[in-house]
N, C-alpha and C positions, 0 to 999 in steps of 0.2 A: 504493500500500500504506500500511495505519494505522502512522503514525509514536509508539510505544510510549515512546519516550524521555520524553516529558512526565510518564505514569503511575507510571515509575520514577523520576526522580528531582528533580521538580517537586512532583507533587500531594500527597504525603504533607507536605512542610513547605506547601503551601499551605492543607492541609485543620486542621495545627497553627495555623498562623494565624489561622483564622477561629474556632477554638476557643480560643483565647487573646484574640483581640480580645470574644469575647461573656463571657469570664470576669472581664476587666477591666468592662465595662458593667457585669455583674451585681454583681461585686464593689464597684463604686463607686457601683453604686444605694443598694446594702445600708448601706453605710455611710454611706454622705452622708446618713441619716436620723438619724445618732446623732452629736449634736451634742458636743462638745468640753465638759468640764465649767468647765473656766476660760471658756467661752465666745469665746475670739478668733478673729477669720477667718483663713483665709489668708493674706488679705497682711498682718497681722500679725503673725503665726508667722514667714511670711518675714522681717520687716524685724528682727524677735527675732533669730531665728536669726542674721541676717548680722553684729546690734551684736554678740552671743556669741562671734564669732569674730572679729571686728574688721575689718569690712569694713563701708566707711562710704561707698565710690565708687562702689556697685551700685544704679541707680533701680531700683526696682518701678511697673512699668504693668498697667493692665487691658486686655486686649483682648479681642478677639471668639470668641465659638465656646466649645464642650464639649470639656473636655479638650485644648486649643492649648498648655497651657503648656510655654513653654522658656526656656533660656536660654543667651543671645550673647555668649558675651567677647569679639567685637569690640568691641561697644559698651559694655561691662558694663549691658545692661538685664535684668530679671530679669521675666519678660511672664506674666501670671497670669490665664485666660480665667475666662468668664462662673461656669463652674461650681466655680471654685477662690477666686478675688480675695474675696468678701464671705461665702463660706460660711463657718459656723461647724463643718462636721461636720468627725468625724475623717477621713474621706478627703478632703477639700480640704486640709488640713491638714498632710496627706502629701504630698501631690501639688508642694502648697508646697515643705516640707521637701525632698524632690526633687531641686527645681528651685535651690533653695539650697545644695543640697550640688555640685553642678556648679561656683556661684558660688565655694565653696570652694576645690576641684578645682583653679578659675583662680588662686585667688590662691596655692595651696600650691606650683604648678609641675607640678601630674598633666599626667606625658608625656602617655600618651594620649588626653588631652585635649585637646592641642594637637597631636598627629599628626592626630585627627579631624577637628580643624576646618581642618587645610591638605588633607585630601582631600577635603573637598567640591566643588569644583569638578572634582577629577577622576570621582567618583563621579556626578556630575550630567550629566557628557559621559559617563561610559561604560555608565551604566545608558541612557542613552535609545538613544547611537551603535553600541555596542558590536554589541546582535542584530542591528540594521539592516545592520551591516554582515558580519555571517554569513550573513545572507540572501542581500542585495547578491553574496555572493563564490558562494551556492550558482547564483544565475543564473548567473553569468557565465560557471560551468563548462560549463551546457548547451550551452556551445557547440562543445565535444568535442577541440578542435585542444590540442594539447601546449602551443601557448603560456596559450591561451586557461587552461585547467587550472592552470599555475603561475600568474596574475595572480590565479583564483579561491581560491587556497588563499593568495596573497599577502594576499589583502582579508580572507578569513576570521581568518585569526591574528592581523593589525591590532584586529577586533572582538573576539577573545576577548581578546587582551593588553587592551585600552579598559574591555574588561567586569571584568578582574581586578579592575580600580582600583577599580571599585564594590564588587565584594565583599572585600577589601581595608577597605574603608570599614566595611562592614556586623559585618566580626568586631570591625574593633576598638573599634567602638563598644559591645559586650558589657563588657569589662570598663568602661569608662568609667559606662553606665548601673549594674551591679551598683553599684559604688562608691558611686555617688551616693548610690543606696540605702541602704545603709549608714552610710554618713555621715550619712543624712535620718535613718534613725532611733537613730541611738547622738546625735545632738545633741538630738534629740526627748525622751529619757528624762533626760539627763545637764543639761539647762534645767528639766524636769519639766514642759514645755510640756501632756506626755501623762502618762497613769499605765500601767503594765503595763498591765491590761484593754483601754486604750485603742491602745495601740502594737499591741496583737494584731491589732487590724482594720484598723488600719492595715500593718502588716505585709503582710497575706493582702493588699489593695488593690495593694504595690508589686510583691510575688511575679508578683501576676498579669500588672502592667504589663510586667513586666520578660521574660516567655516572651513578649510580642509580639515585643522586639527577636533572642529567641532564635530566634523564626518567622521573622522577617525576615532572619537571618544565611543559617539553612538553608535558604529558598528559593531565596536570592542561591548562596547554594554548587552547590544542585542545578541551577539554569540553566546554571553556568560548566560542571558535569560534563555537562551534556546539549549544550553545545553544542564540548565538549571531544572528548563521544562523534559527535556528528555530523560535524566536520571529520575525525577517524581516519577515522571510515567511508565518510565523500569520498574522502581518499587511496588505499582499495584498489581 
């Protein structure tokens, strides 16, 4: 029989997803055409940004790829991909900004900042481990015996507890990105790096980025509810 739970509470944040990932492209085409009137790149706006706040022990690197930028307070490196480091538009510029309010985040003490980045290693086990092992426990049940039954509901709840940690991860990375937000564009206006007009499209650029991670929360949330709902419905 067609197992329904997917369509309820999976596809609906999958289908936001993929509408939020093309909102962010289109929004970042759009603007990456309309260059910066002071003309600065990226990683200059970053390295602005950081002396404005007095942070003077964060490298800025280029690396590879559209749209990669992040940023590691393990290492304090501040990493600015192909379509961010040298452009002059106002959404590379944000995108910077961003990734430099994060930089901030680390040196001001933002909790969840630092709760995110000690759950990645669980969030990286229990996204991958987590369904495998709800799976794993729904075999084992075919095996019908009493014992068999309690070892299969044993493995299951092991995977879902595994999988919490991922989503877990996933909310409280929400406040962490708004913030940054935030921060990218209240230091963005208050440097005068941008002008009004120009923060607008940059603005619209971070809105968009930022219902990715809202996509991302809610799908993590409806996997944990749909595999919450499939082990109850093993127990009856």
């Amino acid at each position: 029989m067609y197992d329904y739970t997917y369509l309820i509470f999976v596809l609906p944040a999958v289908l936001l997803s993929l509408w939020a990932s093309s909102a962010v492209n289109s929004r970042f085409s759009k603007y990456n055409k309309v260059h910066s009137r002071k003309g600065i790149t990226g990683a200059q706006a970053a390295e602005l940004l950081l002396r404005a706040n007095g942070i003077y022990d964060v490298k800025i690197r280029h690396i590879s790829g559209n749209l990669t930028d992040n940023y590691n307070p393990g290492n304090k490196i501040l990493s600015l991909s192909d379509s961010t480091y040298s452009s002059t538009s106002i959404a590379a510029i944000g995108v910077a900004a961003h990734e430099t309010g994060h930089a901030i985040q680390h040196k001001v003490g933002y909790a969840p900042l630092g709760l995110r980045s000690t759950l990645v290693p669980v969030a990286n086990i229990g996204s991958r481990l987590g369904p495998l092992l709800v799976i794993a426990g729904l075999g084992f049940g075919y095996f019908g015996s009493r014992e068999s039954l309690a070892i299969s509901q044993l493995i299951m709840n092991a995977g879902i507890l595994l999988f919490s940690g991922a989503v877990l991860f996933y909310i409280i990375t929400l406040p962490v990105e708004f913030n940054a937000s935030r921060r990218a564009l209240k230091i963005l206006h208050q440097t005068g790096t941008l002008d009004s007009s120009e923060l607008a499209g940059t603005r619209s650029v971070l809105w968009a980025a930022a219902m990715t991670y809202v996509a991302s929360a809610l799908t993590a949330v409806g996997q944990l509810l749909r595999l919450l709902f499939i082990s109850q419905r093993r127990r009856r």
